[in-house]
N, C-alpha and C positions, 0 to 999 in steps of 0.2 A: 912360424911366428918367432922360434927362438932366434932364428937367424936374422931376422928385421931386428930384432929388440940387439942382438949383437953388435949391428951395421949400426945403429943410431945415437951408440955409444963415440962414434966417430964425432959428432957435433956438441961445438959448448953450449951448454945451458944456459938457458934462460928463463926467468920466474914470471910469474902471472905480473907481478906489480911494473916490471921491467915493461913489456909483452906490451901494455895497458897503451903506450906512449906512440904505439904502430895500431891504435884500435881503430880508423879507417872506416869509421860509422858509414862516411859518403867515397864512393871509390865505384872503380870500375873493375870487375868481377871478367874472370878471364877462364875455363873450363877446360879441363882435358882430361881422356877416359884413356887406362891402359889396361894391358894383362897383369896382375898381382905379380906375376914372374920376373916383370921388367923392374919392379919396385928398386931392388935391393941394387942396380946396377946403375939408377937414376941416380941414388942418393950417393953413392959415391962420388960421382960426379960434380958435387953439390956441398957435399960436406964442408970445405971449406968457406963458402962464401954465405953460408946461413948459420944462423943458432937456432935451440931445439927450446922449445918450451918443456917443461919439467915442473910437476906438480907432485911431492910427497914422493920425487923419487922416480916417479911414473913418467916417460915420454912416450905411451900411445895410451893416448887415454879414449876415457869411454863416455860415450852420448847419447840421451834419449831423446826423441823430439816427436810432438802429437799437433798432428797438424789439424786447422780448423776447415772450416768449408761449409758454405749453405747450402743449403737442403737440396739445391739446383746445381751443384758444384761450379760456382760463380770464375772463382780464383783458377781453377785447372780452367776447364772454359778458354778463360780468356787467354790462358798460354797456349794452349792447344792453337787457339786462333789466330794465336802473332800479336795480341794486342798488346802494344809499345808500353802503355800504361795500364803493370798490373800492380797485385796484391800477395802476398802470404801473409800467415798468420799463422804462428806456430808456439808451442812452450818447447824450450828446450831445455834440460836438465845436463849438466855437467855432472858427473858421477864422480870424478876425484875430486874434487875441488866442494861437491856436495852444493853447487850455486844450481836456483834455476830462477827460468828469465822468461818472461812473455813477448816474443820479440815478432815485429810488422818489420817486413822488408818489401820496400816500393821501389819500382823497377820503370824508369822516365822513356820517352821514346829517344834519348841521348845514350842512353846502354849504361847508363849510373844505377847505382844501388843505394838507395837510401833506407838506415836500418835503423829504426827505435825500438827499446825494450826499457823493461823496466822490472825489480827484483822480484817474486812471487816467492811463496812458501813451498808451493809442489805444486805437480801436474793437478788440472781443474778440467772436469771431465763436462763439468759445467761453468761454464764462465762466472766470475763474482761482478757484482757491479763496478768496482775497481777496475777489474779487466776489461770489462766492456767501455767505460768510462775513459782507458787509455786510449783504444781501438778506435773509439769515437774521436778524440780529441788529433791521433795521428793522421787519420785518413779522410774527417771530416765527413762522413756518413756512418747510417748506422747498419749493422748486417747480423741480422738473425744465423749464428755458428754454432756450429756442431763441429763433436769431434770424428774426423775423416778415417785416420790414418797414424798409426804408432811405424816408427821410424827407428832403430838400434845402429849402431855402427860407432867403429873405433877410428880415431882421429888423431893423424903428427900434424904438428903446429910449426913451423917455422918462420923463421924472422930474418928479413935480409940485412947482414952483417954493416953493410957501408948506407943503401937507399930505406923508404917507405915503403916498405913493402914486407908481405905475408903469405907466405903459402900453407894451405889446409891439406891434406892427403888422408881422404876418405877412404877406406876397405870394411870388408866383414859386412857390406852394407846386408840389412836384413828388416822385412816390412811383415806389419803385422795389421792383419782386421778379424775382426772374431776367431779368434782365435786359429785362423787361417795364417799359416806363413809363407814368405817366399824370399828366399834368399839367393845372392849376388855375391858368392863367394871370391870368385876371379876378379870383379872387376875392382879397379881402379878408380879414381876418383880425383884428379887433382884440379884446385880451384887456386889461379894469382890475383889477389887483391893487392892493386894500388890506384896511390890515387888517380895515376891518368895512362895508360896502355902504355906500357915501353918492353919492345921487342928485343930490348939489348941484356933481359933481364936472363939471367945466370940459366936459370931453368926451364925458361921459356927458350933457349940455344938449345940445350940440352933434348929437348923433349924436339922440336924443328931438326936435329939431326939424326932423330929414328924415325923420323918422317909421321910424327905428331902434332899436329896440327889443333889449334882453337875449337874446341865443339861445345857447342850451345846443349845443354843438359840441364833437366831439372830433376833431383834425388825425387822431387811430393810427386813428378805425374808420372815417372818409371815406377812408383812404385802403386801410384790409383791405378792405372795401367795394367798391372800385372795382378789387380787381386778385385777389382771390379770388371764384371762383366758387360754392364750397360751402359759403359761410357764409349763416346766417339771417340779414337785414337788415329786416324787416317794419316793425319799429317805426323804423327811419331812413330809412323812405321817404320820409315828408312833410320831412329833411331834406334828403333829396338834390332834389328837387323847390324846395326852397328855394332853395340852391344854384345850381341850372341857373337860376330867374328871375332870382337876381340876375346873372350871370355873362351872361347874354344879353340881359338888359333896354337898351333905347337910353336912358342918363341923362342930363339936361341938371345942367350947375355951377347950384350956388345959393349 
């Protein structure tokens, strides 16, 4: 970690208020899994063409998120099944910045992301009628939620220096249910949000020349997945199998 926190010293900063202007609510959401090893050798790559968000100092900051789900696990379901038109429903807490957010991210059969939230006081173990009351008003149905799934993991934020565009770089990821853990040390996590797919983007070159390619991944069903036992996962086999090669593969820097 000291040595990522070293390397990321390379990139200018950028503040939350700055940040806000590339927020990207509707956008097309772009996924890529690596080895943690290959990290420090991407971002070099990269450095000059992004800036870093920086909160108090901090550029990997920390994230909690408690994901919702009916009783029937409605929301996984229907990813697990391909349906074009889904749902999440999650609280996420920002831990530097001390913000948290009740946020629904709707996903169209066009492969857009459309994200509403709205500011909360802290995680709600039980939904308030406020909450419920947003959920309703976003999605226009109502859905009996429970809490599924506690979600931890550290996150770089980057901001593309010249275009509209953002990249998240998820690690450390680590899932929690009763107190049951399972963590995802090695892997990688990278997500490019813009507003509309362009393959000429700095990092997305970068990542197509170690022969990295676009993968469809979801953080909420790798992690129901891996700490429920009674869910159907058929069609996420050949991701988890993904997963486990990159996460064990012996990488050499390039």
């Amino acid at each position: 970690m000291r040595i990522l926190i070293n390397s990321l010293q390379n990139f200018v900063p950028i503040s939350l208020n700055e940040m806000n202007n590339v927020a990207l609510m509707k956008r097309t959401d772009t996924k890529f899994i690596v080895n943690a090893s290959q990290l420090i050798d991407i971002l070099k790559c990269i450095k000059n063409d992004y800036k870093i968000l920086e909160i108090n100092k901090n550029r990997v900051m920390s994230y909690s998120s408690l994901y919702f789900d009916t009783s029937c696990n409605k929301f996984y379901s229907d990813h697990h099944n391909g349906k074009n038109n889904r749902i999440k429903v999650r609280i996420r807490k920002y831990l530097e910045s001390n913000l948290c957010f009740l946020e629904v991210k709707q996903k169209n059969g066009k492969g857009e992301t459309n994200k509403s939230r709205i500011p909360i006081q802290d995680f709600e173990t039980c939904l308030s009628k406020s909450s419920k009351d947003f959920i309703h008003k976003t999605v226009l149905k109502d859905y009996e939620l429970q809490p599924k799934l506690l979600n931890n993991f550290n996150r770089i934020t980057l901001v593309n220096s010249e275009s509209k565009e953002r990249v998240t770089i998820d690690l450390n990821l680590s899932y929690t249910v009763n107190k049951t853990l399972k963590s995802f040390n090695k892997l990688v996590v990278i997500e490019v949000k813009q507003e509309h797919f362009n393959r000429n983007s700095k990092i997305i070159q970068v990542l197509k020349s170690i022969r990295q390619n676009p993968y469809s991944i979801s953080k909420y069903c790798i992690g129901m997945i891996s700490l429920y036992n009674d869910l159907k996962y058929n069609l996420f086999k050949t991701k988890l199998i993904k997963i486990n090669n990159i996460t064990t593969a012996q990488l050499w820097n390039f």
